[in-house]
Every structure is written in structure tokens, then in C-alpha cells.
Kinemage of the C-alpha trace (Angstrom):
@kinemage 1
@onewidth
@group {chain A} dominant
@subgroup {mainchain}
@vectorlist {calphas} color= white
{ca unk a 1} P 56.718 -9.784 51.237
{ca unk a 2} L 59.332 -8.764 51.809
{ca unk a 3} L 62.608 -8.433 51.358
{ca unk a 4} P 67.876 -11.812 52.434
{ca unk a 5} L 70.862 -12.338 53.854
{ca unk a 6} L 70.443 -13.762 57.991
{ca unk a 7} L 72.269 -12.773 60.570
{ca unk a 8} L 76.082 -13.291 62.270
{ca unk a 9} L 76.715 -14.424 65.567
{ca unk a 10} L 77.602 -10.828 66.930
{ca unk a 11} L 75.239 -9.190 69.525
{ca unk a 12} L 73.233 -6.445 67.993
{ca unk a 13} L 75.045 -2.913 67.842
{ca unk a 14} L 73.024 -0.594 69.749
{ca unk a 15} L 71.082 2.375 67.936
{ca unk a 16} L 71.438 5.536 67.749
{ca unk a 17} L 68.704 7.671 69.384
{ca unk a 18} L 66.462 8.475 65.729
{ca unk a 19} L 64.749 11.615 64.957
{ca unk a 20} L 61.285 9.749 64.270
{ca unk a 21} L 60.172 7.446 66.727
{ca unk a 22} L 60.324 3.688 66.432
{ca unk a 23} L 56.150 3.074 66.306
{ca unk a 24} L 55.704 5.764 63.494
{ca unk a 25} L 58.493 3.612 61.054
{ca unk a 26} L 57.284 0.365 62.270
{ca unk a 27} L 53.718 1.439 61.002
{ca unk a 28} L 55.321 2.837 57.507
{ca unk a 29} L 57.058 -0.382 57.196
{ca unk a 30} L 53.821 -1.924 57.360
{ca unk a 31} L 52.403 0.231 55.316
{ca unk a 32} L 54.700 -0.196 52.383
{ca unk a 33} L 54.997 -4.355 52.782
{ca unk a 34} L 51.341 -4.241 52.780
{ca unk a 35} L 50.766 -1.608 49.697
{ca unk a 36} L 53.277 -4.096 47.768
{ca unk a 37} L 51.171 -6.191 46.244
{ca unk a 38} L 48.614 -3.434 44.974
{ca unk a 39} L 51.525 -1.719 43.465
{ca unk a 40} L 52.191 -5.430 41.573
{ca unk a 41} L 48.586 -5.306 40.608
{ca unk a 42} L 48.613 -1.996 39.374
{ca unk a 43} L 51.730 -2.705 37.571
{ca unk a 44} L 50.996 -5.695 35.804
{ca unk a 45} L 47.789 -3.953 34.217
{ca unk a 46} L 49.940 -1.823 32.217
{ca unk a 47} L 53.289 -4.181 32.266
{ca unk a 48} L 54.197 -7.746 31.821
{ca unk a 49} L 55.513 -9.311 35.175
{ca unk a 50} L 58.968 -9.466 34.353
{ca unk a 51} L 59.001 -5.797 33.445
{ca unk a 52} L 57.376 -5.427 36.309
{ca unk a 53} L 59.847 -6.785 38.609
{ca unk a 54} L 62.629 -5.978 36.560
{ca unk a 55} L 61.541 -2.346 37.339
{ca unk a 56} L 60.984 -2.559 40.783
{ca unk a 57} L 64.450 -4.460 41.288
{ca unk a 58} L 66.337 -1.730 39.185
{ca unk a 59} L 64.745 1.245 41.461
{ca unk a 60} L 64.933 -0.824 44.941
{ca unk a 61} L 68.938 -1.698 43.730
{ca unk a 62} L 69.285 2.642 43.343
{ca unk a 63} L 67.806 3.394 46.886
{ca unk a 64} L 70.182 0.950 48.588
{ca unk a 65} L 73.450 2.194 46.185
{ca unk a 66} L 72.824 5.736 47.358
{ca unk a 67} L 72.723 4.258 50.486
{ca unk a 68} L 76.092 2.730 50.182
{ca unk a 69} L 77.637 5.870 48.545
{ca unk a 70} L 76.810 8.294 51.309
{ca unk a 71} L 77.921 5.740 53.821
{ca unk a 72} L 81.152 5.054 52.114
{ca unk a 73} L 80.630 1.259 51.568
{ca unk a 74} L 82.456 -1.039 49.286
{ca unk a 75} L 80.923 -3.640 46.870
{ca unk a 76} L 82.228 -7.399 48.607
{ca unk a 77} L 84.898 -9.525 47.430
{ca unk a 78} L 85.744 -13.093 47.037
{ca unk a 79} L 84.638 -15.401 44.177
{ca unk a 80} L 82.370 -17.487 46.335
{ca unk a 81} L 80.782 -14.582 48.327
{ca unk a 82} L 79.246 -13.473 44.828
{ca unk a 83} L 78.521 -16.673 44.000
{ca unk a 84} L 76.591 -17.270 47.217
{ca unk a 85} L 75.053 -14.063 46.812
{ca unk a 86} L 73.969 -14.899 43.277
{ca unk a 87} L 71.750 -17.872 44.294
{ca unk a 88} L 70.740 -15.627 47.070
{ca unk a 89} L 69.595 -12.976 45.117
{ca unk a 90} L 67.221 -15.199 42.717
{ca unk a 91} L 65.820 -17.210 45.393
{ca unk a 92} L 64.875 -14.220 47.730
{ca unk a 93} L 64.326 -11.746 45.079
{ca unk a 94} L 64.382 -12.380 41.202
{ca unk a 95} L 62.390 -15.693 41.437
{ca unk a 96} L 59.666 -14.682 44.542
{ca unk a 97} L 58.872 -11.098 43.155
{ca unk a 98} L 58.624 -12.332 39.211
{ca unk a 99} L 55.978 -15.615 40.730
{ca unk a 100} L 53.881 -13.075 42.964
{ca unk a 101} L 53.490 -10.445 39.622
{ca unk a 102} L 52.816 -13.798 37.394
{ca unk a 103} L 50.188 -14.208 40.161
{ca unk a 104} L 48.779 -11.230 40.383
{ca unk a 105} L 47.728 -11.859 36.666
{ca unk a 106} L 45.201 -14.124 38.055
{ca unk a 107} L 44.283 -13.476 41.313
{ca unk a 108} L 42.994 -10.624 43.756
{ca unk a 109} L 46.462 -8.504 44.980
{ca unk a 110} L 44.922 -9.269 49.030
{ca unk a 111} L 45.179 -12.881 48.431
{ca unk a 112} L 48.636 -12.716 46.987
{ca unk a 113} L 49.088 -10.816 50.194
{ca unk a 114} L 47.758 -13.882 52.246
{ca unk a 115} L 49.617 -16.129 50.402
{ca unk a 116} L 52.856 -14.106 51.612
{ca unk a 117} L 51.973 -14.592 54.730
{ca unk a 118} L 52.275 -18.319 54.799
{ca unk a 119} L 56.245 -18.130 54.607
{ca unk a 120} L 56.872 -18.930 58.062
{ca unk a 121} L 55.048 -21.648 58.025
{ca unk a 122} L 57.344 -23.171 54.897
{ca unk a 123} L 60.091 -22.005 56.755
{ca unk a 124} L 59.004 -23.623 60.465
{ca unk a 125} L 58.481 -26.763 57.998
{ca unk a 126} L 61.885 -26.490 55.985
{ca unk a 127} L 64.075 -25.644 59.283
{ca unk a 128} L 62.801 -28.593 61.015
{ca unk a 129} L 64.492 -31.036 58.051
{ca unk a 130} L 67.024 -29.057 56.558
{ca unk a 131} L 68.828 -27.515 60.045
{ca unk a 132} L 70.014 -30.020 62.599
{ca unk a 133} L 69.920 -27.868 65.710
{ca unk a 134} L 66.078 -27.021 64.980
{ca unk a 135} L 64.129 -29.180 66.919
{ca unk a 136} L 60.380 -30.419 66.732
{ca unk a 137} L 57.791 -29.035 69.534
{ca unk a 138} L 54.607 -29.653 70.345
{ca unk a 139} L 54.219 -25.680 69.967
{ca unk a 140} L 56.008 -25.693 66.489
{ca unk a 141} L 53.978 -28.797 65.089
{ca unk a 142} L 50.703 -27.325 66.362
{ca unk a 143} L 51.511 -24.147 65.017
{ca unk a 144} L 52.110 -25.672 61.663
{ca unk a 145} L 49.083 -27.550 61.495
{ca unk a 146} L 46.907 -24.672 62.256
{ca unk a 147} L 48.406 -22.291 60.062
{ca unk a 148} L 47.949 -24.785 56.942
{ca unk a 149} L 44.375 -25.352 58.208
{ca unk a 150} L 43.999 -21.496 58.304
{ca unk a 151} L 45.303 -21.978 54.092
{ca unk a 152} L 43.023 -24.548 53.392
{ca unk a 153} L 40.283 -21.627 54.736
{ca unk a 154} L 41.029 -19.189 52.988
{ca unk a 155} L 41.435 -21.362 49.644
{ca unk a 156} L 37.887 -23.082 50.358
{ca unk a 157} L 38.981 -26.041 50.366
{ca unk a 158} L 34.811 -27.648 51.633
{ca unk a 159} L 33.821 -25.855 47.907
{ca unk a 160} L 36.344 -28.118 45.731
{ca unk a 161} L 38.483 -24.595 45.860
{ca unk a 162} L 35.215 -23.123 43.532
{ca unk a 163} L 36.359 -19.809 42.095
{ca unk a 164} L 39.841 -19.809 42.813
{ca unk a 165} L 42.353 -19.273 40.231
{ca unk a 166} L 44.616 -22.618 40.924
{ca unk a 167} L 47.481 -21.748 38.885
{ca unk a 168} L 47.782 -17.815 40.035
{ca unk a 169} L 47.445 -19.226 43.929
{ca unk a 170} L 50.291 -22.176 43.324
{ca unk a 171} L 52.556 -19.266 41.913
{ca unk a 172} L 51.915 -16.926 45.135
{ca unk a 173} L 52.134 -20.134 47.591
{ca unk a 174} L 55.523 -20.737 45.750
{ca unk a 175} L 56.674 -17.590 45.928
{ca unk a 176} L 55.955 -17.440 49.493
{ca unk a 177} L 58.101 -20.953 49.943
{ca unk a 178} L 61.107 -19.576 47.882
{ca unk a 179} L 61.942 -17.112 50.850
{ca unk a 180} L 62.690 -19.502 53.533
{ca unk a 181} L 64.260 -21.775 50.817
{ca unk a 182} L 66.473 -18.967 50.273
{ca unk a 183} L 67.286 -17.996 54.085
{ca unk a 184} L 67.806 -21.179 54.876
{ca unk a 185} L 70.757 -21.123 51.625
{ca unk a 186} L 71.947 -17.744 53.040
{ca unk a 187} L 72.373 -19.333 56.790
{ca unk a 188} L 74.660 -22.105 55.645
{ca unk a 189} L 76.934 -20.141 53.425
{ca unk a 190} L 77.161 -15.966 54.197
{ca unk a 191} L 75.876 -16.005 58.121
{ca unk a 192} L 78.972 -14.558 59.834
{ca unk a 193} L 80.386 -12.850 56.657
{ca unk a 194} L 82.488 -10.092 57.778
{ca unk a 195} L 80.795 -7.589 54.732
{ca unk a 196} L 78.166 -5.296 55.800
{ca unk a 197} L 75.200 -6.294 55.490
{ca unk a 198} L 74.415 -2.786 53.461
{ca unk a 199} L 77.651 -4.192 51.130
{ca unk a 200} L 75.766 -7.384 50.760
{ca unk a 201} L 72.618 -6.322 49.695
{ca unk a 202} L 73.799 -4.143 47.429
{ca unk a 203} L 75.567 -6.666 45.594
{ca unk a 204} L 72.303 -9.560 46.357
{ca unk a 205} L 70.023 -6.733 45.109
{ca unk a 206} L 72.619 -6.120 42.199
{ca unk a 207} L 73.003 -9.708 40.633
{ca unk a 208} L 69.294 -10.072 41.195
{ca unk a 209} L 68.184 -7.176 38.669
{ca unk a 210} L 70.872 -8.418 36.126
{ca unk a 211} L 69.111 -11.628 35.907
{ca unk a 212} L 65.709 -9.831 35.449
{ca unk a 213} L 68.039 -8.108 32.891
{ca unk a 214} L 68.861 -11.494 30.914
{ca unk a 215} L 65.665 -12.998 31.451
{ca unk a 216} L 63.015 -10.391 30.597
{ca unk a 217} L 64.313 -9.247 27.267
{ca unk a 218} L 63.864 -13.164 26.031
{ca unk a 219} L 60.132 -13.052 27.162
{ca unk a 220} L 58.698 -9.775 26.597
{ca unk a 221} L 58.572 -6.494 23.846
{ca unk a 222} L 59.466 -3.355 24.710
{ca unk a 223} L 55.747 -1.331 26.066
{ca unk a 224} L 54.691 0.639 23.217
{ca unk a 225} L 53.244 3.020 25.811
{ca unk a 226} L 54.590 3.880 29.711
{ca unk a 227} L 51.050 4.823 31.293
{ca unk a 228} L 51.986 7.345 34.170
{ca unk a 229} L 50.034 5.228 36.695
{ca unk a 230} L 51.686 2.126 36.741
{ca unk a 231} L 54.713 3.069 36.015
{ca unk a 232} L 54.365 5.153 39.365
{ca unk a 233} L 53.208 1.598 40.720
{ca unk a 234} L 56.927 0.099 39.961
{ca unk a 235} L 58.529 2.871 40.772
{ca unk a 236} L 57.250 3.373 44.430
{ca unk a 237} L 57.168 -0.900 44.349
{ca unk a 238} L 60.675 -0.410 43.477
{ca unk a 239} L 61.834 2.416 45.480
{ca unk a 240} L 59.607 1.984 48.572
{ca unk a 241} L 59.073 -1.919 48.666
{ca unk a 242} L 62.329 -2.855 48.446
{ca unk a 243} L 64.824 -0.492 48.880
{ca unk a 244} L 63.559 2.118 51.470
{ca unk a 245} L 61.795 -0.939 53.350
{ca unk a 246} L 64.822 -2.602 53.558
{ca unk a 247} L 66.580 0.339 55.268
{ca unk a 248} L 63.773 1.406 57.516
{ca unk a 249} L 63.654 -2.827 58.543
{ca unk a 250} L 67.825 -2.972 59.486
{ca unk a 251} L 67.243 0.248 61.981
{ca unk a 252} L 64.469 -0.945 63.124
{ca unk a 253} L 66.525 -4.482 63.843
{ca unk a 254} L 69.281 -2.504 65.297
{ca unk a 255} L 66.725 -0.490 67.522
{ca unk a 256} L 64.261 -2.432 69.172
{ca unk a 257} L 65.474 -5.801 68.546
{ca unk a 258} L 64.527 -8.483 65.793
{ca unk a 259} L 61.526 -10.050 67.630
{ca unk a 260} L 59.748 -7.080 68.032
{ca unk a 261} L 60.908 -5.863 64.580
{ca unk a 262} L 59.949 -9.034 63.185
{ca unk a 263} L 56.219 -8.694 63.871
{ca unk a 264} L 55.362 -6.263 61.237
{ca unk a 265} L 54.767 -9.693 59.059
{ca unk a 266} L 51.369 -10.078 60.993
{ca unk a 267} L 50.366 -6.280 59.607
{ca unk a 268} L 51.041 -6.689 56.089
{ca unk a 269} L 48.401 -9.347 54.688
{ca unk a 270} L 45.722 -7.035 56.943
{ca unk a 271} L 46.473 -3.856 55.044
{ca unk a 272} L 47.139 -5.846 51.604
{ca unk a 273} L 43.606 -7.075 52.461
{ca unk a 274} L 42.251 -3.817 52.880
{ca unk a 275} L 44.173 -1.962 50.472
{ca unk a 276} L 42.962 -4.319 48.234
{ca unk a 277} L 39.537 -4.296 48.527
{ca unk a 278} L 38.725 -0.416 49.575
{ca unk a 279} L 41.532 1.060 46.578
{ca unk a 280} L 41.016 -1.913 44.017
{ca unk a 281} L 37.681 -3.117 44.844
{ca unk a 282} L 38.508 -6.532 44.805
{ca unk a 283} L 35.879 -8.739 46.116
{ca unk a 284} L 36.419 -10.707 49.414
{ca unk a 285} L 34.550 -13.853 50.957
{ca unk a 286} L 34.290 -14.335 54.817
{ca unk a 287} L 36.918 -17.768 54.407
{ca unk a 288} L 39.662 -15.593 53.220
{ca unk a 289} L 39.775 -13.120 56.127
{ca unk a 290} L 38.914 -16.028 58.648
{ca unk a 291} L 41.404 -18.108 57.106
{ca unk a 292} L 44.298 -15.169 57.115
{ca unk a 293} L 43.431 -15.110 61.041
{ca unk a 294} L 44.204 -18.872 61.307
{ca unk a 295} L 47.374 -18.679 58.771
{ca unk a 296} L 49.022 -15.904 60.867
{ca unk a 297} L 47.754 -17.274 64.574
{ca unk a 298} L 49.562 -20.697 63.057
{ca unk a 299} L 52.391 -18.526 62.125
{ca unk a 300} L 52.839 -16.932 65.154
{ca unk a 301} L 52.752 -20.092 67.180
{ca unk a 302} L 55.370 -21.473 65.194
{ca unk a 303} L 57.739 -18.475 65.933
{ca unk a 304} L 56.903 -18.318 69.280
{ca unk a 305} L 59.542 -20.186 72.026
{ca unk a 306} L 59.046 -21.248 75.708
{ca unk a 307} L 60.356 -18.882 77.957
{ca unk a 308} L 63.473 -20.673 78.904
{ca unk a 309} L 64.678 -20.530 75.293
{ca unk a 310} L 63.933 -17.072 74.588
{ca unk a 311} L 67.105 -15.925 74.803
{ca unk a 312} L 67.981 -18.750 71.992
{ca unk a 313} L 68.580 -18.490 68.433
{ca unk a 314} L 65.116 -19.268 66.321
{ca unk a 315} L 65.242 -20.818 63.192
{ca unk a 316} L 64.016 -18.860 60.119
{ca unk a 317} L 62.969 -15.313 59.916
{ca unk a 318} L 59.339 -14.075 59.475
{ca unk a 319} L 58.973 -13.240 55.911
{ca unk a 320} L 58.471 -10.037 53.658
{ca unk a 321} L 58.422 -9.124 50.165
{ca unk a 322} L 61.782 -7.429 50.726
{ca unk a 323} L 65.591 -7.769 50.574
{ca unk a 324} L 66.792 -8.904 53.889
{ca unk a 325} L 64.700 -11.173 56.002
{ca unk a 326} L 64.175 -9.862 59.868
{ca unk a 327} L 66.488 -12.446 61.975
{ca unk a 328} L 64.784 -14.007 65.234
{ca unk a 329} L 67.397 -14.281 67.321
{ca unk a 330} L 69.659 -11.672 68.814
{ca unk a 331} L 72.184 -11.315 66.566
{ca unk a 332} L 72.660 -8.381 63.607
{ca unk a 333} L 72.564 -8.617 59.813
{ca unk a 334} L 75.572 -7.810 59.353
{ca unk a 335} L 76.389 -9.453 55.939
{ca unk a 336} L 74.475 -10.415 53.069
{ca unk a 337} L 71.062 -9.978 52.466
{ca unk a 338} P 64.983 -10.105 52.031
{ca unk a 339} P 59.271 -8.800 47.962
């Protein structure tokens, strides 16, 4: 899930000390990535999909302009910056959290949750063609091949994929592709912007619910009823998935560094999993939690460096159904924008 601009070549600006320690927000965070996608589910009972992301971009776009209005931030300027942040904003947000609600039409929320989880692995994949100072490892390609292995296990592949909604799966797998597809966009053209990274997101955040503004009036009615439940669902999707994640994620980046920050992706398809099947009772085979095991061992493989070249820049950020992705190497989001 979850959340999009990367990061600028500056070192990251140390913390201040916080009132709640660093392990209780890291859990939260991982709370509210993983409760995501129930939320969607819950949503799109009552809601079509682009309602349902239209809502939880409008609340999540709030949260981070409060933010910006107690701190005293200003929107950014310069034609191309809002250009940039336009494509930024569908690819990380308007297009990813519209395909996983679509999805969630079809298939269990925990799955969708899986599916998520597959995002560094289409990044690992993307970065290796698309930027010229990522280079091919054994450790990379092995990781890659296990983590698609670990896909093809939890989509049962031996059964001729028997029981699985095809076209709900395709739309989470995509959605999980379009984040890295999008970071990678963001890293060529707003890395090193000299705007905030609050000021970008803001404005990413911003241009993304206006499209869900254009878009969702041309494919939907009006609800002729707003059950309390999931609106509630959107609302905390909206307002806890997105913009509060976002803001709990950048301190977390400024305190304890982006590779430790960066490892709440592992946690979220776990308590997706469970959220799903204990609150939702969605029904679970043994291939999809063997096969999330293999998809995130795979994905952490892939993120994982040597120890000489720790201290080096790593390609593409783990992903999360948020705003602003969580940067790998050691420097700060301090511009633009990652459900």
C-alpha cells in the first residue's frame, strides 16, 4: 500500500526527540497500511470504487493540508513541477488506489494485500532496465525469481489458478506495478526539488483527488444512501491510510533512518491477511500464506545489499498504499511525494 515523491541527495535531517516512541508508531503504521485494504472492502460494499477512492483521496488530501497550514508551508511553483507532480499523483495514487478498490470487487481484501506486496519486486525488475546506475546481482536476480515463484504460490498456479478471480488479481498485480512505475517517474524529474516534501505532497495528493473529481462523476450516480459503516471505512481509509500514514512514515524516515523505516512493507500483507480473515471472514488456503512468505522473502532479498554497498544509494523504495514511498538510501524526502 501505501503511499510518492523519492528522495534528494541531502543527508537526512536529524529528529527531534518524539513524545511516543519510535516502535509504538512503527507498529501503528503497520497497522493502518495493513487495515487498508479491509477499509477498501468495506467501502466498496456500500460504494462504487471510484467513490471510494475519490473519498479516501479527498480526506487523506485534508490531513496533509492541515498539516501544511500549521507548519506554515506554501503550495510549489513552476509550470513543470505541477506538471511532474500531476503524472505523479495518478500513477502513485489516483490510478493504484481506484485498480486495488476495482479489485476488491472480486477478490478477498488479504489477497489484494498480497498482491501489494509484490511492488518491490516490479520495482527490483523496472530499476534494473529503466535506471543505468542499477546494476544486476546474483542477490537481486535470485531475489526476483523467488519472490515471483512465491506469486505463482499464492495464485495456484499447479490448479490452472482454480478459484481465483483472474481479472480482480490482474487489477491488484497492476496496481501493485503502478507504484514503482511511478517512483521511478518521480526519481528522474522532482528528486532534488528544493520544495518540501510536505509542499509536494500536498500538491501530488491535490491534483490526484481532482482527477478522481473529473473521472468519477462520468462513471458513477450519486449513492442514494451513505450507510454509516462504510462511509466510516473511507473516511478512516482516507484520513488514516493516506494522510496520517504518510506523516507518521516521513518522521519515522527522519528518525530511525529509511532502511529500518522501510521494513514496515513486510508487516502489512500479514495483518491485511489476518484482518481479513478474523474481521471479514474471508476464507484462506495454505498456498496463499506460504506463497506471501516466499513473495516477501523474494522481496527482501531483492532490497537487501552486500555489506560494502550499504552505505550506497538502492534503487526503488519498498512499497505502500500511501503517498510518499519510504527511500532506501540515506537521503530525505524532501520534495515531492506514496495506497
Amino acid at each position: 500500500m501505501s503511499s510518492s515523491v523519492p528522495a534528494s541527495s541531502a543527508s537526512v535531517p536529524s529528529a527531534p526527540r518524539r513524545a511516543v516512541d519510535w516502535r509504538l508508531r512503527f507498529g501503528l503504521l503497520s497497522l493502518v497500511w495493513g487495515f487498508s485494504f479491509l477499509f477498501m472492502k468495506v467501502g466498496t460494499e456500500s460504494f462504487a470504487p471510484f467513490q471510494v477512492t475519490l473519498g479516501r483521496l479527498a480526506f487523506g488530501t485534508a490531513v496533509v493540508a492541515a498539516a501544511m497550514a500549521v507548519k506554515r508551508e506554501r503550495l510549489p511553483r513552476g509550470a513543470w513541477t505541477w506538471v511532474h507532480l500531476a503524472v505523479a499523483g495518478f500513477l502513485l495514487n489516483a490510478l493504484p488506489f481506484s485498480l486495488f478498490a476495482f479489485s476488491e470487487l472480486t477478490i478477498p481484501s488479504s489477497l489484494a494485500g498480497i498482491c501489494n506486496a509484490t511492488s518491490p519486486l516490479w520495482g527490483m525488475a523496472l530499476s534494473l532496465v529503466a535506471l543505468s546506475e542499477d546494476r544486476p546481482t546474483r542477490r537481486r536476480v535470485a531475489g526476483l525469481g523467488i519472490g515471483f515463484l512465491g506469486v505463482l504460490t499464492v495464485l495456484g498456479v499447479w490448479q490452472g489458478f482454480h478459484g481465483l478471480d483472474v481479472t480482480g488479481t490482474a487489477l491488484a498485480l497492476l496496481a501493485s506495478l503502478s507504484y514503482p512505475v511511478g517512483w521511478i517517474y518521480v526519481r528522474r524529474t522532482l528528486a532534488g526539488s528544493s520544495h518540501s516534501h510536505l509542499s509536494l505532497t500536498g500538491a501530488q495528493l491535490g491534483l490526484a483527488t481532482l482527477q478522481l473529481a473529473v473521472v468519477t462523476p462520468l462513471f458513477t450516480s450519486v449513492p442514494s444512501s451513505f450507510p454509516v459503516l462504510p462511509l466510516l471505512a473511507v473516511a478512516a481509509l482516507g484520513v488514516l491510510g493516506t494522510g496520517v500514514a504518510f506523516l507518521i512514515q516521513y518522521d519515522l524516515v527522519a528518525e530511525i533512518g529509511p532502511t529500518t523505516a522501510q521494513m514496515v512493507t513486510y508487516f502489512t500483507p500479514v495483518i491485511a491477511t489476518a484482518a481479513g480473515v478474523v474481521l471479514l471472514g474471508e476464507s484462506l488456503s495454505w498456498s496463499t500464506p506460504v506463497g506471501a512468505v516466499i513473495v516477501l522473502a523474494g522481496a527482501a532479498l531483492t532490497q537487501s545489499r552486500p555489506r560494502a554497498d550499504r552505505g550506497k544509494a538502492a534503487p526503488v523504495p519498498a512499497p505502500a498504499p500511501v503517498p510518499v514511498p519510504v527511500p532506501r538510501d540515506s537521503a530525505p524526502v524532501r520534495q515531492g511525494t506514496r495506497a
